[in-house]
C-alpha positions as CSV (number, residue, x, y, z in Angstrom):
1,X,-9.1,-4.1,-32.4
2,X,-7.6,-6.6,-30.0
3,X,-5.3,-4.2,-27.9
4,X,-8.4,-1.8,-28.0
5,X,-10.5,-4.7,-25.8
6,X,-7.7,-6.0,-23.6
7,X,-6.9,-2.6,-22.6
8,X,-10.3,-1.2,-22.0
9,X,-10.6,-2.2,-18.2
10,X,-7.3,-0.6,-17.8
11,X,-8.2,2.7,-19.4
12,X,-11.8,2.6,-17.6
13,X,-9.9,2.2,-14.6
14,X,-7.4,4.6,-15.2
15,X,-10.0,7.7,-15.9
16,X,-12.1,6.9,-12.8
17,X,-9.4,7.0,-10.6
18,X,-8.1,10.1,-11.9
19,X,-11.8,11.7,-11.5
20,X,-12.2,10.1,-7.7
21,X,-8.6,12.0,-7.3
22,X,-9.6,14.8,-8.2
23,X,-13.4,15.3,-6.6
24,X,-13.2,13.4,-3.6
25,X,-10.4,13.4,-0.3
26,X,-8.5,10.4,-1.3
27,X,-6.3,9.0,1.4
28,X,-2.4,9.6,0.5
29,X,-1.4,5.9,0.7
30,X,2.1,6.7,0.9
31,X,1.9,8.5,3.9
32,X,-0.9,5.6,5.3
33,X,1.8,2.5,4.4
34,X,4.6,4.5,6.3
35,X,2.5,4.6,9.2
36,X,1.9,0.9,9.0
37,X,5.2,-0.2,8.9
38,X,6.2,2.2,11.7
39,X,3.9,0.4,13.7
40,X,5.1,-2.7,12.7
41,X,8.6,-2.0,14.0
42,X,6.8,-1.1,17.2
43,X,4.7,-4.3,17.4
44,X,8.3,-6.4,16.5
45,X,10.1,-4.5,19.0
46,X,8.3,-4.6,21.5
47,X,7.1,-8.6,21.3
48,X,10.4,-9.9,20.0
49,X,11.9,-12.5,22.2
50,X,15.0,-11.8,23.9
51,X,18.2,-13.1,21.8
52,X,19.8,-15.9,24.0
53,X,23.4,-16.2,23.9
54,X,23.1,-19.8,23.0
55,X,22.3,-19.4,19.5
56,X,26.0,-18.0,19.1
């Protein structure tokens, strides 16, 4: 009965994300976390600070 209890949030979790899934437009997040770190390479590129050639 114990793995029945500690796994219930999971399950219940589980089912409703399945049935959002299926009857609503869900996002893909792989696509959406793609984009971020696209834009993130942008946003480093571009405000990076020049190397000096001290450092070598």
């Amino acid at each position: 009965m114990g793995i029945v209890r500690r796994s219930f949030s999971f399950l219940t979790g589980t089912a409703c994300g399945i049935y959002i899934a299926q009857n609503y437009k869900v996002p893909n997040i792989n696509k959406l976390a793609h984009c971020a770190v696209s834009i993130a390479k942008e946003l480093e590129k571009r405000y990076r600070k020049p190397e000096s050639s001290d450092d070598v």
